[in-house]
C-alpha positions in Angstrom: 14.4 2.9 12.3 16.4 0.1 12.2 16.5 -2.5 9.0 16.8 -5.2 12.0 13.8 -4.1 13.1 12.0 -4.3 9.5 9.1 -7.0 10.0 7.7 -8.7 6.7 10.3 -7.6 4.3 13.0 -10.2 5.0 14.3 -10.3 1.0 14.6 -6.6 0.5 16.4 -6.4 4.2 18.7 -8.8 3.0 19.6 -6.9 -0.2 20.1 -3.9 1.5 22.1 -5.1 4.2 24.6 -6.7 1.4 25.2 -3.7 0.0 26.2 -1.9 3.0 28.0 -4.9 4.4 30.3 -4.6 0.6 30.0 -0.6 0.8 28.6 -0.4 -2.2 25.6 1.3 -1.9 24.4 2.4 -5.5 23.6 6.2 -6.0 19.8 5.5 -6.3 17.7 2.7 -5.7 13.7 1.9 -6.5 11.8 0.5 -3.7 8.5 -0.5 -5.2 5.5 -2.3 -3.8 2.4 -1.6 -2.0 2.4 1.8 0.8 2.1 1.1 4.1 4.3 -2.0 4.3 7.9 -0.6 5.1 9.3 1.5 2.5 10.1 4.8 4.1 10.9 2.8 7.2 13.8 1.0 5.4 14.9 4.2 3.8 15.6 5.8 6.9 16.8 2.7 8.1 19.5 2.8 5.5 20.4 6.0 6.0 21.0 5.1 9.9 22.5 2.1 9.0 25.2 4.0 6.3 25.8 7.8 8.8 25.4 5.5 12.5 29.0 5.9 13.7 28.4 3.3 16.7 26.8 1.0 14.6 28.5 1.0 11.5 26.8 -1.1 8.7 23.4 -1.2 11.0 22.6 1.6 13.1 22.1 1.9 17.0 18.6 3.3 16.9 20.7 5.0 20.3 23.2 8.0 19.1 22.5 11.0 18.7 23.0 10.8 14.5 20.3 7.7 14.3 18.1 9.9 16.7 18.5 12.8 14.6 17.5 10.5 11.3 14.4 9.2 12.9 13.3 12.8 13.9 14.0 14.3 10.5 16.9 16.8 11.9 19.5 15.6 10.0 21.3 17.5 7.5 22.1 14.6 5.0 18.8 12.7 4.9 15.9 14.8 3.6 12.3 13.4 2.4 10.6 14.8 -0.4 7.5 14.4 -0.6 4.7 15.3 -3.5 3.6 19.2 -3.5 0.1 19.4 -1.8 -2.2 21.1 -4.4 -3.1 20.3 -7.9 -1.9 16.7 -9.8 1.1 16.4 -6.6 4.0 16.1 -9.4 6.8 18.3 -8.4 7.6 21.5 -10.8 11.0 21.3 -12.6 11.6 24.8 -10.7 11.7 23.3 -7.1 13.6 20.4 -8.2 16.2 22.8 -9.5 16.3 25.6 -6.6 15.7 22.9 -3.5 16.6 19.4 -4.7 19.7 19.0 -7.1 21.0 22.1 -4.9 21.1 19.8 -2.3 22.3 17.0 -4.0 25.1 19.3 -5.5 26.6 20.3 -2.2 25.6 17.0 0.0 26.9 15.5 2.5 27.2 18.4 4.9 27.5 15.9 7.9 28.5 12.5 7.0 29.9 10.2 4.5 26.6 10.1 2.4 23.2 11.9 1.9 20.3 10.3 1.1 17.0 11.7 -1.2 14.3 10.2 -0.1 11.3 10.7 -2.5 7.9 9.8 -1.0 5.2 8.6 -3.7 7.4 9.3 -6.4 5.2 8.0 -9.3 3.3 11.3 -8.3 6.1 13.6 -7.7 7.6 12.5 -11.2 4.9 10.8 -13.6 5.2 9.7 -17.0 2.7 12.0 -18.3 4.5 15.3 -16.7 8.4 14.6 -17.5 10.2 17.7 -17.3 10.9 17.3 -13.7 11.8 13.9 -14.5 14.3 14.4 -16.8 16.3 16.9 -14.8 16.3 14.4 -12.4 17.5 11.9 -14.7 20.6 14.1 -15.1 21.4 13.8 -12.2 21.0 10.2 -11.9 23.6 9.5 -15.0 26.4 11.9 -13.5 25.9 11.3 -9.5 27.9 13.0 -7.2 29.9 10.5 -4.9 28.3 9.7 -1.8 24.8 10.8 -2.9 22.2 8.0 -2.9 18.2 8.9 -4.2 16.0 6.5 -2.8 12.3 6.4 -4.7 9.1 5.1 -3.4 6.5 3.9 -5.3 3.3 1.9 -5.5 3.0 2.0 -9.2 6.7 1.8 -10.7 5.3 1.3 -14.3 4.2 5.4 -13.7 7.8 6.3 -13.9 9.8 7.3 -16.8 11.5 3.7 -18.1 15.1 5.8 -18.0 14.6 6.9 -14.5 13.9 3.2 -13.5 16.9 1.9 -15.3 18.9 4.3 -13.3 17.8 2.5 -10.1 18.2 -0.5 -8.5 14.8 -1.9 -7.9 14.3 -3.5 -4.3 10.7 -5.1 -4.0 8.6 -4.6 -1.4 5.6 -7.3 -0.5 2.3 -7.3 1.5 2.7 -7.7 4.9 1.9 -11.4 6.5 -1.3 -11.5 9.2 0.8 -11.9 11.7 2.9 -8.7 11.2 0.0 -6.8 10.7 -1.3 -8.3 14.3 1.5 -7.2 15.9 1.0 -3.6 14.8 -2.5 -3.7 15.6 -1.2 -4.5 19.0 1.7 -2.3 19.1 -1.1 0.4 18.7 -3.7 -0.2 21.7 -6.1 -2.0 19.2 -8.1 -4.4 20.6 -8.2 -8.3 19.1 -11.8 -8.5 18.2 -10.7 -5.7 15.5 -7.8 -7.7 13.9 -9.5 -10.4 11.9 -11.6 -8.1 10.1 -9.2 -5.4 9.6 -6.3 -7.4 8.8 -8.6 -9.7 6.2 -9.7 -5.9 4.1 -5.9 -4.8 4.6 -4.2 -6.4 1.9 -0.8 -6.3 3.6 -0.5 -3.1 4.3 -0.3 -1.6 7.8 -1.7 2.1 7.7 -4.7 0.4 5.6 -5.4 -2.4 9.0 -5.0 0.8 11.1 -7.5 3.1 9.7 -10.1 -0.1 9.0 -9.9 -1.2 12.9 -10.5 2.2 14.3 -14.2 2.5 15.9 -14.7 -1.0 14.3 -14.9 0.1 11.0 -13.6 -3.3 9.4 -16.3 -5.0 11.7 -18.8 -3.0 10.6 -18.0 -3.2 6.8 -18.0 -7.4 7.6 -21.6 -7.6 8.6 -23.0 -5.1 6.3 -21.4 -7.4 3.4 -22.6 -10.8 4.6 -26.6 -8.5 5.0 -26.6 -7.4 1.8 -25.2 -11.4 0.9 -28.4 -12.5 3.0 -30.6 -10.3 0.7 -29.1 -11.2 -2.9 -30.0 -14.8 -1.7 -33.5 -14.0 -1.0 -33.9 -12.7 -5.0 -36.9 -10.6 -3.7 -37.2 -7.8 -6.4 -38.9 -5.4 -4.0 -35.9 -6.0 -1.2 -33.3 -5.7 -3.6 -34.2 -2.1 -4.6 -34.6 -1.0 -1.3 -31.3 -2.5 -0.6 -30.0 -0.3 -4.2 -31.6 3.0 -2.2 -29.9 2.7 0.9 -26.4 1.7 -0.7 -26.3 4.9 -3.1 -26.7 6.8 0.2 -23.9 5.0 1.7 -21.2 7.3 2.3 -18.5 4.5 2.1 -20.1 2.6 -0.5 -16.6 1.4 -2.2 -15.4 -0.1 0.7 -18.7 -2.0 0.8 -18.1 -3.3 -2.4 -14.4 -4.2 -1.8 -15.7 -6.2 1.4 -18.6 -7.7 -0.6 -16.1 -9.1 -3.6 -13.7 -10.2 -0.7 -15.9 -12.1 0.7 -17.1 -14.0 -2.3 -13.8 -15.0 -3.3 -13.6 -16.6 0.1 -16.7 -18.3 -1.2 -15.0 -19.0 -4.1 -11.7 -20.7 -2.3 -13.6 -22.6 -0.1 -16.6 -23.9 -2.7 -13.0 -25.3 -4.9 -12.0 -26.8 -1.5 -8.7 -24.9 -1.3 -8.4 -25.1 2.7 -9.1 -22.8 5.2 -5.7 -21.5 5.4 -6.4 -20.4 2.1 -9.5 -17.9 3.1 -8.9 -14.3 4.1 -12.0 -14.0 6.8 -11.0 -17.0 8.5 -13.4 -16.3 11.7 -16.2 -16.3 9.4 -15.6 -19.9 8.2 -18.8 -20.8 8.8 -21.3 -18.4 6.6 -18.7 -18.8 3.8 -18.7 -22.5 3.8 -22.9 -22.3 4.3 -22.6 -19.9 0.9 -20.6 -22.6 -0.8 -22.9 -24.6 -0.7 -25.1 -22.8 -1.9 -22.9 -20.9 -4.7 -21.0 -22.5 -7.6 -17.1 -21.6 -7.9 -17.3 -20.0 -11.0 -21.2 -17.6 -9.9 -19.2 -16.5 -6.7 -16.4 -15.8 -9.2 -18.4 -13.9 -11.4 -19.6 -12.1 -8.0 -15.8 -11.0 -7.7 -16.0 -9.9 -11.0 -18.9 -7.9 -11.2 -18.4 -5.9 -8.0 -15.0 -5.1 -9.0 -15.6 -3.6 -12.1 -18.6 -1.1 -10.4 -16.3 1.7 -9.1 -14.6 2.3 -12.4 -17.9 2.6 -13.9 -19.4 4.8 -11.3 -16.2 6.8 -12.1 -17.4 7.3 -15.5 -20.2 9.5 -14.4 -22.7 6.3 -14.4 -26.1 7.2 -12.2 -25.2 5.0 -9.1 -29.1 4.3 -8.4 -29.0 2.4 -11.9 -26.2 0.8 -12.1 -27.1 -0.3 -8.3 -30.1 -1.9 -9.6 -28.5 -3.7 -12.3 -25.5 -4.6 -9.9 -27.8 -6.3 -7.7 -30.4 -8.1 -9.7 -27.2 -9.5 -11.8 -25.6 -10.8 -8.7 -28.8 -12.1 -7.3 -29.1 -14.7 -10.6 -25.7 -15.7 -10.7 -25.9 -18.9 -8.7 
């Protein structure tokens, strides 16, 4: 739990660390970007870094307080995260009795206590303020040595005074190589990276869950089939193809694969460079498609695939608009 030990996030480290290194740790920060890249891990880290008394300023990962900290036993560092049923956001009643209680009377322990608010776009949205804005009381008059820390993935979902109230410390995608070295750090084998790091978009628990069993693999070469098919612009194949993808259990993923593969296409067709394409070991079917694909069709492939989901969230009958999907694609060469 170490902000040392932070991989991928070399800006937002180096913020932090200048704050502790002045002391001047403001009483609530904003640490937005992406989940699964770091966030909660430099929270805690932060925390270590302020209570560590070995370490002062960093944090030993070693004593018994930074132990404590990791293992969510200490007194003056507590994570909040949403409630578990209904829309998540939490009720203005539990912030009361559990929350600013504990703000009123922290630190127990150590120089400062930190709020750490998991997903907190969901625990305070726009669209339900009440919690928010006795939160945002708190915020204005902060007790010394408190310090909130919020995490989100979708800032712009908070209420514009509780983000003013923070300092805002961005958080980016994580680099291939980080995300390898997880991959690693967890047992998984190498054949899995490429494909699970390519679908991850920077974040780590996402390049976990899409290398177990081969998932990512799996979701590669069902793309690059159902590519095979489009090109064939047989009417009777194509439908079958529609049939079995409605079935498909996962079929948003399939999609998201699909799109990602044709803006590969699309990188290599405008001869951007291989260090530009995001399924570099399959190099070769994309530059085969881009030869065979203009820039702006596998473009308009991107397009079209994207904007399925939201309309199959609209109650549209997936068999249709499966048809439609595919015969569209098919012509756009």
């Amino acid at each position: 739990m170490l902000l040392s030990a932070l991989r991928g996030q070399n800006t937002a480290v180096r913020t932090l660390e200048r704050a502790l290194a002045r002391d001047r740790l403001p009483n609530a920060y904003l640490f937005d970007g992406p989940g699964g890249v770091g966030k909660q891990a430099a929270a805690l880290g932060l925390a270590s870094a302020r209570l560590c008394p070995e370490a002062p300023g960093r944090g030993c990962d070693r004593c018994g307080i930074c132990h404590r900290i990791a293992g969510g036993n200490h007194p003056d560092v507590r994570i909040f995260t949403p409630r578990a049923e209904g829309n998540r956001n939490l009720q203005v009643e539990t912030l009361r009795s559990e929350i600013l209680q504990f703000a009123q009377f922290a630190p127990f322990e150590g120089s400062h206590a930190f709020l750490i608010f998991p997903e907190a776009d969901i625990s305070f949205p726009e669209q339900h303020p009440e919690a928010a804005n006795a939160l945002l009381k708190t915020l204005e008059e902060p007790r010394p040595g408190v310090c909130f820390v919020l995490l989100s993935e979708r800032a712009e979902r908070l209420l514009v005074t509780i983000r003013s109230r923070c300092q805002r410390v961005r958080f980016g995608p994580l680099p291939v190589l980080v995300l390898e070295h997880v991959l690693e750090q967890q047992g998984i084998a190498s054949a899995q990276w490429p494909a699970a790091t390519a679908l991850a978009e920077g974040r780590a628990d996402r390049a976990l869950a899409l290398a177990q069993q081969g998932l990512a693999a799996g979701l590669v070469e069902q793309a690059l089939r159902i590519d095979r098919t489009l090109a064939l612009r047989d009417v009777g194949r194509l439908v079958e193809l529609s049939e079995e993808l409605a079935k498909t259990t996962d079929l948003p993923l399939v999609l998201e694969t699909l799109a990602a593969i044709y803006r590969d296409v699309a990188v290599f067709a405008l001869g951007l460079g291989p260090n530009q394409l995001r399924f570099r070991d399959q190099r070769d079917a994309i530059a085969e498609r881009a030869r065979e694909l203009t820039p702006s069709a596998a473009a308009q492939r991107v397009a079209r695939l994207i904007a399925l989901p939201e309309l199959l969230a609209r109650n549209a009958n997936p068999q249709i608009a499966l048809d439609h999907l595919l015969v569209e694609l098919s012509e756009l060469r």
